[in-house]
C-alpha positions as CSV (number, residue, x, y, z in Angstrom):
1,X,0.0,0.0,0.0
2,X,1.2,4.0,-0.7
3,X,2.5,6.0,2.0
4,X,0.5,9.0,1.0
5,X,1.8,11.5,4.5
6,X,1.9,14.9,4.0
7,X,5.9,15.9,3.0
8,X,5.9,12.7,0.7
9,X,7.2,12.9,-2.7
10,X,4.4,12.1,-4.7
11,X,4.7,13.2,-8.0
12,X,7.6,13.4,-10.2
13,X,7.3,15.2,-14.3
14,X,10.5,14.4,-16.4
15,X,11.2,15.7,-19.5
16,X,11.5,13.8,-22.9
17,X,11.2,14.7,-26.2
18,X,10.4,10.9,-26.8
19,X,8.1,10.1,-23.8
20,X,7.4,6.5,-25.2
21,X,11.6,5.5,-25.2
22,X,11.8,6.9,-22.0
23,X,8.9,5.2,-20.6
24,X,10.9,1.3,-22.2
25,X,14.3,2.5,-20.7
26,X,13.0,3.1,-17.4
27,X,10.5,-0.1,-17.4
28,X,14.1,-1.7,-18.4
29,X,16.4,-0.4,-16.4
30,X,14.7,0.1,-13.2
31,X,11.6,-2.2,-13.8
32,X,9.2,0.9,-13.8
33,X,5.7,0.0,-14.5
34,X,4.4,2.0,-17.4
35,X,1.4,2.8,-19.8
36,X,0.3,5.4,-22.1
37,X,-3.5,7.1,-21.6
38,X,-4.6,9.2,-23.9
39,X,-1.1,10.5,-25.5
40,X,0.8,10.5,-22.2
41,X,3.0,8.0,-20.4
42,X,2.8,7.4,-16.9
43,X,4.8,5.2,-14.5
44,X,4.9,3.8,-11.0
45,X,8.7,3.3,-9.5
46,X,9.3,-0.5,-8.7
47,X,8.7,0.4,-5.0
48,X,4.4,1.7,-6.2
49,X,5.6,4.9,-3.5
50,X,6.8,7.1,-6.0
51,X,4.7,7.9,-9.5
52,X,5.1,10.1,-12.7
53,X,4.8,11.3,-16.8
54,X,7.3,12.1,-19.0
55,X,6.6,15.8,-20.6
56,X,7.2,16.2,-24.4
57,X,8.5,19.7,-25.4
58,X,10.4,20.8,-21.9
59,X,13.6,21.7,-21.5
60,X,15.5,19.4,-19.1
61,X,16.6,22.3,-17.2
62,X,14.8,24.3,-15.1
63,X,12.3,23.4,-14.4
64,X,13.1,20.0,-16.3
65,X,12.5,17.2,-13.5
66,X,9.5,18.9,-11.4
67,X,9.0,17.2,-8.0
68,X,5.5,17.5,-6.6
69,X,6.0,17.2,-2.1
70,X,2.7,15.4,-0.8
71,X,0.6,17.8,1.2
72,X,-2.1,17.5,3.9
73,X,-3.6,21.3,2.9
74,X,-2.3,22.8,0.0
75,X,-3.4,26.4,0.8
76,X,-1.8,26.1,4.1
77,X,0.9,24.8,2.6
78,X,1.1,27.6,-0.1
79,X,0.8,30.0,2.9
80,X,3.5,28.6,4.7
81,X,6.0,28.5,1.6
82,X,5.3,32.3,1.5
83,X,5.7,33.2,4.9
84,X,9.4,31.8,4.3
85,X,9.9,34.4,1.7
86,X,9.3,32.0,-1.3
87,X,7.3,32.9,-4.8
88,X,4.3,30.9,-5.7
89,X,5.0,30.7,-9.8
90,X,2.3,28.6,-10.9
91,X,-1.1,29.5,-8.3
92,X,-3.6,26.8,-7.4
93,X,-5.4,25.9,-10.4
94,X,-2.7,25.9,-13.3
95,X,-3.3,22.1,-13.5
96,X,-6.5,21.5,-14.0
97,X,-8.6,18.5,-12.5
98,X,-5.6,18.6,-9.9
99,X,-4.9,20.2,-6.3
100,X,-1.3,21.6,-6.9
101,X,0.9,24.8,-7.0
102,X,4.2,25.3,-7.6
103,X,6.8,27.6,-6.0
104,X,10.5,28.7,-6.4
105,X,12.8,27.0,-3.1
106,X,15.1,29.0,-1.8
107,X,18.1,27.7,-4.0
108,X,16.4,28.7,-6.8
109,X,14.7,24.9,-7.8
110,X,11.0,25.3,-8.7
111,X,9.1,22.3,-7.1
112,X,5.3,21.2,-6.8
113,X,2.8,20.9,-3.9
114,X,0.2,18.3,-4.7
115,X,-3.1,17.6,-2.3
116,X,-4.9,14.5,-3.1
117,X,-8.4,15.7,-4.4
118,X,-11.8,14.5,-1.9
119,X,-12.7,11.6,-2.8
């Protein structure tokens, strides 16, 4: 069963011009579980803790590999990330059908805050 505790990395977006290659290397090399719906491929890791898409047409630099943190309450967490000074660059509701935001860490990394949606 997923560890789903808020702080968790949940969620990770990796960059690849040819999603579906990727998706074969990683099922290879790391024995990823992968599939394609509806244009995109997802995976699992081998441990089913840690899941993912590759992104056609980003740069794999910033903010290439995009790591969504697990969060109990993503507003308090979007508060909490500004009282430390940080910059919210994508607001809550820049992906829609999802609960996440995404702000700029203090070494300059831009990383995503994901709340599982009720249910």
């Amino acid at each position: 069963m997923t560890t789903l505790r808020h702080g968790k990395i949940c969620h990770v977006e990796l960059p690849s011009d040819h999603p579906q290659r990727s998706a074969e290397f990683y099922a290879r090399v790391f024995d990823w579980k992968v599939r394609a719906e509806h244009g995109t491929w997802f995976f699992e890791d081998s441990t089913d803790e840690v899941s993912g898409h590759w992104v056609p047409h980003r740069e794999p630099t910033p903010p290439g590999v995009l790591v969504y943190v697990w969060v109990d309450d993503l507003a308090a967490a979007v508060e909490r990330v500004q009282a430390e000074g940080c910059e919210i660059v994508q607001p809550t509701g820049g992906d829609p059908g999802e609960l996440t935001a995404r702000f700029l860490d203090p070494g300059g990394s831009v990383v995503g805050l994901y709340q599982e949606p009720p249910g």
